[in-house]
C-alpha positions in Angstrom: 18.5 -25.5 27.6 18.2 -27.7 24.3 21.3 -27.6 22.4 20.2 -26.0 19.6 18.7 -22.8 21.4 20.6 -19.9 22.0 21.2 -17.7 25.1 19.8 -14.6 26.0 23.7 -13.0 25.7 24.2 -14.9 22.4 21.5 -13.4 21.1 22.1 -9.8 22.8 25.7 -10.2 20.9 24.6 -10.7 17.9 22.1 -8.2 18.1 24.9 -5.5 18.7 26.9 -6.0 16.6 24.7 -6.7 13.5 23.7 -3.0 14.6 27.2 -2.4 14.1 28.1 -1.0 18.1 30.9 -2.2 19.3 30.9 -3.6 23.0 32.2 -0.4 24.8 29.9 2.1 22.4 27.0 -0.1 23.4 27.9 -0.4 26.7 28.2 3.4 27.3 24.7 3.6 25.9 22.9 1.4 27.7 24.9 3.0 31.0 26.6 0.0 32.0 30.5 -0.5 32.1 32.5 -2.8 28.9 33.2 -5.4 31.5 29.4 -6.0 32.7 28.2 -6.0 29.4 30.5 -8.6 27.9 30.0 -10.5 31.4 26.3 -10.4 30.3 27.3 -11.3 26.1 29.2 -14.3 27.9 25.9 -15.4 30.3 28.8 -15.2 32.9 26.6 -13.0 35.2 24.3 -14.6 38.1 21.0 -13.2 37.1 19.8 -11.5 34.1 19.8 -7.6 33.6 17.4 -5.4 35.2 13.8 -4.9 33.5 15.2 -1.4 33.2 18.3 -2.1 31.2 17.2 -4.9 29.3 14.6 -1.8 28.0 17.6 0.5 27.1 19.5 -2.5 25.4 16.2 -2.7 23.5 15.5 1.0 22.6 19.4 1.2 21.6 18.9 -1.7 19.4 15.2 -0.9 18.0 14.1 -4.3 19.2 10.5 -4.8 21.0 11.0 -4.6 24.7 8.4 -7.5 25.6 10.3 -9.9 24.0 13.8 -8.8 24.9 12.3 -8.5 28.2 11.3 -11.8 27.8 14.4 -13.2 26.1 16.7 -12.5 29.3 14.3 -14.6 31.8 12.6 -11.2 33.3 8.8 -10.1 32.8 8.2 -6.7 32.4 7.3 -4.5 35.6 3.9 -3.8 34.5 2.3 -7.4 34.0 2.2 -8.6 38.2 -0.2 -6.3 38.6 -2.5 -7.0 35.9 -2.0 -10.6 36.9 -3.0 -9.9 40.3 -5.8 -7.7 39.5 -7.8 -11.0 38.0 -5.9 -13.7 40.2 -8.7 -16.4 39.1 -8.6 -15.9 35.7 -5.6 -14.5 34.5 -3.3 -17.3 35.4 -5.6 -19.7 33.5 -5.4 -17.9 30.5 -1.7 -17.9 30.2 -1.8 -21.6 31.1 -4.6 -22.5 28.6 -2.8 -20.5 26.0 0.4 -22.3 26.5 1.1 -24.8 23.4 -0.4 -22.5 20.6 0.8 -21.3 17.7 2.2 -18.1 17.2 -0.8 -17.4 15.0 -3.3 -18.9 17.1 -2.2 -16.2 19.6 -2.1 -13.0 17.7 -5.7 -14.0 16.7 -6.3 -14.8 20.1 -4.9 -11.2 20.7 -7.2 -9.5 17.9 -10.2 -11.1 19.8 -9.5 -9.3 22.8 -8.9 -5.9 21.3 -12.5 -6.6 19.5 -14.2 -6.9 22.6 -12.5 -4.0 24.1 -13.2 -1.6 21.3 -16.9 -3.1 22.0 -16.9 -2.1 25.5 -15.9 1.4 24.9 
């Protein structure tokens, strides 16, 4: 990881408490104990929260759960299957897309949305 990035716990920690939860009030929201949480603040734990808690850690901080999702090394339980559904053309999509600019994809995004309105 470049030097200058943070981690997905740094990140998670400064989330919280710019919320203003302390680590135990968080922790009892999200359903996890103090000590796993601030294991997970501290990137001390082997492998990133579940897909399911990394969504309550989202909801509980009003965050998008893609990205959080995202954020913590996971990918969200619902895209596999849509990757799978179009194994040809899928993958290339993501890989062709790779490099743009955020803007480049939301318009990218928009696009799509177009031709599915279009279809309906």
């Amino acid at each position: 990881m470049p030097p200058n990035r943070k981690t997905f716990g740094q990140i998670l920690r400064e989330k919280r408490v710019a919320k203003g939860y302390s680590l135990r009030k968080f922790a009892e929201l999200v359903g996890v104990s103090p000590t796993y949480q601030s294991q997970v603040e501290q990137d001390k734990v082997e492998s990133a929260p579940t897909v399911e808690r990394l969504t309550r850690m989202a909801d509980v901080l009003g965050e998008d759960r893609d990205q959080f999702i995202s954020l913590a090394g996971r990918v969200a339980e619902d895209l596999p299957p849509i990757i799978q559904s179009r194994p040809d053309e899928l993958p290339k999509l993501l890989r062709t897309t790779k490099g743009l600019a955020p803007e480049q994809l939301r318009q990218l995004i928009e696009q799509a949305e177009k031709m599915k309105e279009k279809e309906k």
